[in-house]
C-alpha atoms as an extended CHARMM CRD file, in Angstrom:
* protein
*
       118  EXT
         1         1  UNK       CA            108.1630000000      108.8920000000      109.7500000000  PROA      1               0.0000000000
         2         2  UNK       CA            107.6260000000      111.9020000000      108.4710000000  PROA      2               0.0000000000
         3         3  UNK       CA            106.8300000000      112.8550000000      104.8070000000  PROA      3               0.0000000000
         4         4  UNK       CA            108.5070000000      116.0420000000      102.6420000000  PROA      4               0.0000000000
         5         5  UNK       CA            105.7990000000      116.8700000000       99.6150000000  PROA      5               0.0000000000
         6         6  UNK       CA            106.3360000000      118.5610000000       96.0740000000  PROA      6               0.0000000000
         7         7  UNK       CA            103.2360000000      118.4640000000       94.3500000000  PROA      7               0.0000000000
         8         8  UNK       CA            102.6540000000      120.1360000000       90.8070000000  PROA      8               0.0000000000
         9         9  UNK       CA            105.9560000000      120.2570000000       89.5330000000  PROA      9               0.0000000000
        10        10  UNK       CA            105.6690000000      121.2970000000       85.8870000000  PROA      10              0.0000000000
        11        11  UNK       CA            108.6690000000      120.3590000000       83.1840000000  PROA      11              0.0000000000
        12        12  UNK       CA            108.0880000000      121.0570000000       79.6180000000  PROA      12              0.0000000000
        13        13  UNK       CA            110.8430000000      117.4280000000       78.6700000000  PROA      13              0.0000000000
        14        14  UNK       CA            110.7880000000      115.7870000000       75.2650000000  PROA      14              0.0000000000
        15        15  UNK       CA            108.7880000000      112.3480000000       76.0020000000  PROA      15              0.0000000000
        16        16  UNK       CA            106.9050000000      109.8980000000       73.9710000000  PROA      16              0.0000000000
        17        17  UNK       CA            106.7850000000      106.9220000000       71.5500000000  PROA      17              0.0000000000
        18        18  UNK       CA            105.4550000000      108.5630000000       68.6330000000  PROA      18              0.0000000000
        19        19  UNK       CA            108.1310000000      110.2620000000       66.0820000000  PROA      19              0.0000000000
        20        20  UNK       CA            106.2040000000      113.9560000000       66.6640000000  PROA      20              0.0000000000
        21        21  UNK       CA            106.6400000000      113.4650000000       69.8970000000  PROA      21              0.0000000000
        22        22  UNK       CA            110.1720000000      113.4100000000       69.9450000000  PROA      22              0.0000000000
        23        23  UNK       CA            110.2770000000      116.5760000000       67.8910000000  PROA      23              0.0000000000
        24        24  UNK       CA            108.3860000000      118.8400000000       70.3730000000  PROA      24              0.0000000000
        25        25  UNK       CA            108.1640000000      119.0030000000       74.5290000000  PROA      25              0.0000000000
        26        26  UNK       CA            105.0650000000      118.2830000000       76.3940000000  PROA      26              0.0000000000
        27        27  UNK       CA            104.5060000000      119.0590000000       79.3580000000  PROA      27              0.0000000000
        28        28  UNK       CA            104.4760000000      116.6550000000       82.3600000000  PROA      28              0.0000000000
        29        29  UNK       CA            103.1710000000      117.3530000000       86.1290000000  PROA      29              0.0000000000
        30        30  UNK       CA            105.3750000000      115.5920000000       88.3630000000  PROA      30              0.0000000000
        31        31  UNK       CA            104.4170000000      114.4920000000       92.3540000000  PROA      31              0.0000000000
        32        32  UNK       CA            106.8290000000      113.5140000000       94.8430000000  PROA      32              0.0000000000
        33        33  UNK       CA            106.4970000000      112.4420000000       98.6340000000  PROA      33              0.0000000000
        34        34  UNK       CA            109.3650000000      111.6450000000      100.3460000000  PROA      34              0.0000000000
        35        35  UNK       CA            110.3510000000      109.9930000000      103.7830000000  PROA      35              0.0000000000
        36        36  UNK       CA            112.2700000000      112.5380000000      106.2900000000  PROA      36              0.0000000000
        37        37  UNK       CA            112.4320000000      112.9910000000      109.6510000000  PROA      37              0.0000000000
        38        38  UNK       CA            111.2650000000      116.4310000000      110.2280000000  PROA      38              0.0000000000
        39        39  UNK       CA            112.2840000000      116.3400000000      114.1790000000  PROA      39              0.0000000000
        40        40  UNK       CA            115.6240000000      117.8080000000      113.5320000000  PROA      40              0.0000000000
        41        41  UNK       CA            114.3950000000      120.8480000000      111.4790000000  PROA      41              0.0000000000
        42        42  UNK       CA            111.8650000000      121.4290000000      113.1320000000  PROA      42              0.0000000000
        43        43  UNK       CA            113.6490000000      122.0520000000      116.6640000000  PROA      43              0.0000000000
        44        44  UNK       CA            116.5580000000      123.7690000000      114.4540000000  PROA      44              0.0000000000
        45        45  UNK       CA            114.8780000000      126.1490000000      112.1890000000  PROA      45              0.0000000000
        46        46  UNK       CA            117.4800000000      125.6020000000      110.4750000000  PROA      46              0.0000000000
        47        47  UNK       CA            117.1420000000      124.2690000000      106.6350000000  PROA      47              0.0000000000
        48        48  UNK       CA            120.3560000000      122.3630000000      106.6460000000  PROA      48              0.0000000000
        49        49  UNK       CA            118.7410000000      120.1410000000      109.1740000000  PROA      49              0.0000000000
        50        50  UNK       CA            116.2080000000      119.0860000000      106.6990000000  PROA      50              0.0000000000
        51        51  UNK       CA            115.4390000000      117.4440000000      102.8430000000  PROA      51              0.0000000000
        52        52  UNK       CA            115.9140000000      120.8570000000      100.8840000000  PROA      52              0.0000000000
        53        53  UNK       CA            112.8740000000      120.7160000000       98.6360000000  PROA      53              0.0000000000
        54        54  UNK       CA            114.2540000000      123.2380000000       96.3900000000  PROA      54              0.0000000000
        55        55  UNK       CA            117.1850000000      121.5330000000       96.0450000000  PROA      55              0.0000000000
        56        56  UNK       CA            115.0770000000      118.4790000000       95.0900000000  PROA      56              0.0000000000
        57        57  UNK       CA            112.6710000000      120.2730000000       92.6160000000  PROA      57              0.0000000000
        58        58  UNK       CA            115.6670000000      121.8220000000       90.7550000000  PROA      58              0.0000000000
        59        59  UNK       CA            117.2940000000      118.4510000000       90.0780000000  PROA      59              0.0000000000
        60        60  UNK       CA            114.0750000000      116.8000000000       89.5040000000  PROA      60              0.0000000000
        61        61  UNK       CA            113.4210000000      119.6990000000       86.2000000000  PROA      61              0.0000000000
        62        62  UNK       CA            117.3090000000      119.3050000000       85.1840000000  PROA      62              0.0000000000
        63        63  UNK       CA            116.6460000000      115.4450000000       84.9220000000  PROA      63              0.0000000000
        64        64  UNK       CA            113.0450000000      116.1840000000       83.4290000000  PROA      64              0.0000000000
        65        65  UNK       CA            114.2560000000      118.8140000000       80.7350000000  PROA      65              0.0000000000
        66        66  UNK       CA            117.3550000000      116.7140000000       79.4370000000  PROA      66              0.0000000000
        67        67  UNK       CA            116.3380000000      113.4110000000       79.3500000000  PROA      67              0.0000000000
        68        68  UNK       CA            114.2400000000      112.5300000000       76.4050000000  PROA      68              0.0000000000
        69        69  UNK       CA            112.5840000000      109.1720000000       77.9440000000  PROA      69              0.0000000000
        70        70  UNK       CA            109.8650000000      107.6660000000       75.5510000000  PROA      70              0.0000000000
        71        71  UNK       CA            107.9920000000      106.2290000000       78.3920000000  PROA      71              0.0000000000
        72        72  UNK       CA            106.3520000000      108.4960000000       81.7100000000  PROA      72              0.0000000000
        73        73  UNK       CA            107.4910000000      104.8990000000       83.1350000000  PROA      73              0.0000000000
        74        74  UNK       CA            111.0210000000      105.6730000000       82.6500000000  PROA      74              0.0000000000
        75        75  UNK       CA            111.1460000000      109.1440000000       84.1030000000  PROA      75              0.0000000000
        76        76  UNK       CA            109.3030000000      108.1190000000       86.8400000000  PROA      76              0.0000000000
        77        77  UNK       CA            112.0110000000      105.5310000000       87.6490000000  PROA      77              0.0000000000
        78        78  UNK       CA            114.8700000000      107.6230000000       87.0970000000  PROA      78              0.0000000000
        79        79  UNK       CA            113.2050000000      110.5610000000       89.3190000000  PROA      79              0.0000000000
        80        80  UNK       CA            112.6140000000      107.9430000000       92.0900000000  PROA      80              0.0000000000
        81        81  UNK       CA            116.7600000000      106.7390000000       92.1340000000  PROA      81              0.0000000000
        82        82  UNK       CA            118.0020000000      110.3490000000       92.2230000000  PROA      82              0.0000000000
        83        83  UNK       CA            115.7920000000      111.0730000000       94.8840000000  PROA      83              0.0000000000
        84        84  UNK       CA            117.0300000000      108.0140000000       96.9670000000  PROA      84              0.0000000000
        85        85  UNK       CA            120.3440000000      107.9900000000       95.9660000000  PROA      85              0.0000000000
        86        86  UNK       CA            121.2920000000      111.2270000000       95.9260000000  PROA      86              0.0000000000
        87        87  UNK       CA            119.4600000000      112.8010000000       98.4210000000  PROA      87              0.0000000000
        88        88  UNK       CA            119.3420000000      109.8790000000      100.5490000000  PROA      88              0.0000000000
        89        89  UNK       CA            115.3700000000      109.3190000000      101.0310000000  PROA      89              0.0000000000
        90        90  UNK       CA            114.9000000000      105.7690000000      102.1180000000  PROA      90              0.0000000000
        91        91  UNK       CA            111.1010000000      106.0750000000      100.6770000000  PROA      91              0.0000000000
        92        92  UNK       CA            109.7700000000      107.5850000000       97.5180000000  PROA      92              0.0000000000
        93        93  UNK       CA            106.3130000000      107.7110000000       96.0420000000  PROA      93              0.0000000000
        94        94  UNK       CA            106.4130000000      109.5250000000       92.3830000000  PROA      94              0.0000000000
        95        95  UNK       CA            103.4840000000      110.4460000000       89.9950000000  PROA      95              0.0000000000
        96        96  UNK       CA            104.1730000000      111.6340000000       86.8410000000  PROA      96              0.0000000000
        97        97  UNK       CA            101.2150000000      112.9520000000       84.7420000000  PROA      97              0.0000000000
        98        98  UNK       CA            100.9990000000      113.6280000000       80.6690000000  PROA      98              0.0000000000
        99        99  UNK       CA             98.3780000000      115.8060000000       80.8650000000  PROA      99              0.0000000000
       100       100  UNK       CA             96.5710000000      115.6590000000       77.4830000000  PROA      100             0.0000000000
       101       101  UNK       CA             98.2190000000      112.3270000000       76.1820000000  PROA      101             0.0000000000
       102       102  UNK       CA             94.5270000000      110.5680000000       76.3350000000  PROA      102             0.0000000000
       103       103  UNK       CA             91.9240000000      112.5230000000       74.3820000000  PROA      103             0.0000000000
       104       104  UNK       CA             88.9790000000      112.6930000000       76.8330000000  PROA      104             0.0000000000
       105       105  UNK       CA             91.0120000000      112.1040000000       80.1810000000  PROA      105             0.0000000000
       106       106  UNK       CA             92.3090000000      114.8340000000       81.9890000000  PROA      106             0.0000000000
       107       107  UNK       CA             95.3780000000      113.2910000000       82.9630000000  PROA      107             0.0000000000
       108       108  UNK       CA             97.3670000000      110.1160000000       81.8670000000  PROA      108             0.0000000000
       109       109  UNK       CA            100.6430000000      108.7770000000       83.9570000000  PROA      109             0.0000000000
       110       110  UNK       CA            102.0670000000      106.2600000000       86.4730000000  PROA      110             0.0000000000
       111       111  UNK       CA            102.4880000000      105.8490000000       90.5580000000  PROA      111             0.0000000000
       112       112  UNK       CA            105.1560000000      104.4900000000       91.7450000000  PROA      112             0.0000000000
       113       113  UNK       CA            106.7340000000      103.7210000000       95.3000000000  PROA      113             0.0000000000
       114       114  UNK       CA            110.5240000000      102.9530000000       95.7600000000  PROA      114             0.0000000000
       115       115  UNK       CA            112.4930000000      101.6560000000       98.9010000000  PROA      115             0.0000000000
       116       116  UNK       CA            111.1360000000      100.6950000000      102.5280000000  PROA      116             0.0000000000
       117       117  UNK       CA            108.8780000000      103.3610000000      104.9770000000  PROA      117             0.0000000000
       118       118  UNK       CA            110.2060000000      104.3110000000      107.9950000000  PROA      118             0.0000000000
């Protein structure tokens, strides 16, 4: 199987535990690598014959910007089921970084990994 990336996707979303937190957005670096066959496409040149990244990415910062999760844990999950179930990717792998949520650490987030590889 093949895999689609979007790396680096920055959303500015309301997310945390702590009451300031819910007052203010901070921003969150989202990863995503998804199963696709690429085959298709890739004799096609045609982008209907593929996972539209854009398409992904777009609903991926609508989610993001609207959802108000307390926990990185959360929006990861919820970015992992619209990914499978509405673009129909039988395999998902999302990291989503708080960048500045740890004083000292560059980054702070989870990994996770949804449905069965190819």
């Amino acid at each position: 199987m093949d895999t689609i990336y979007l790396h680096g996707l920055t959303v500015d979303a309301v997310i945390g535990i702590w009451e300031w937190e819910r007052r203010i957005k901070q921003k969150v670096v989202i990863d995503i690598d998804m199963d696709a066959d690429i085959r298709k496409a890739a004799a096609s040149d045609a982008v209907e014959d593929t996972l539209n990244y854009k398409a992904v990415a777009k609903r991926i910062v609508e989610l993001a910007e609207t959802s108000g999760f307390k926990l990185v844990e959360t929006l990861a999950e919820r970015i992992a089921e619209v990914v499978r179930n509405e673009f129909g990717v039988p395999w998902v792998r999302v990291r989503v970084n708080k960048p500045g949520a740890i004083r000292g650490s560059r980054d702070v987030g989870v990994l996770i990994e949804r449905g069965v590889r190819a």
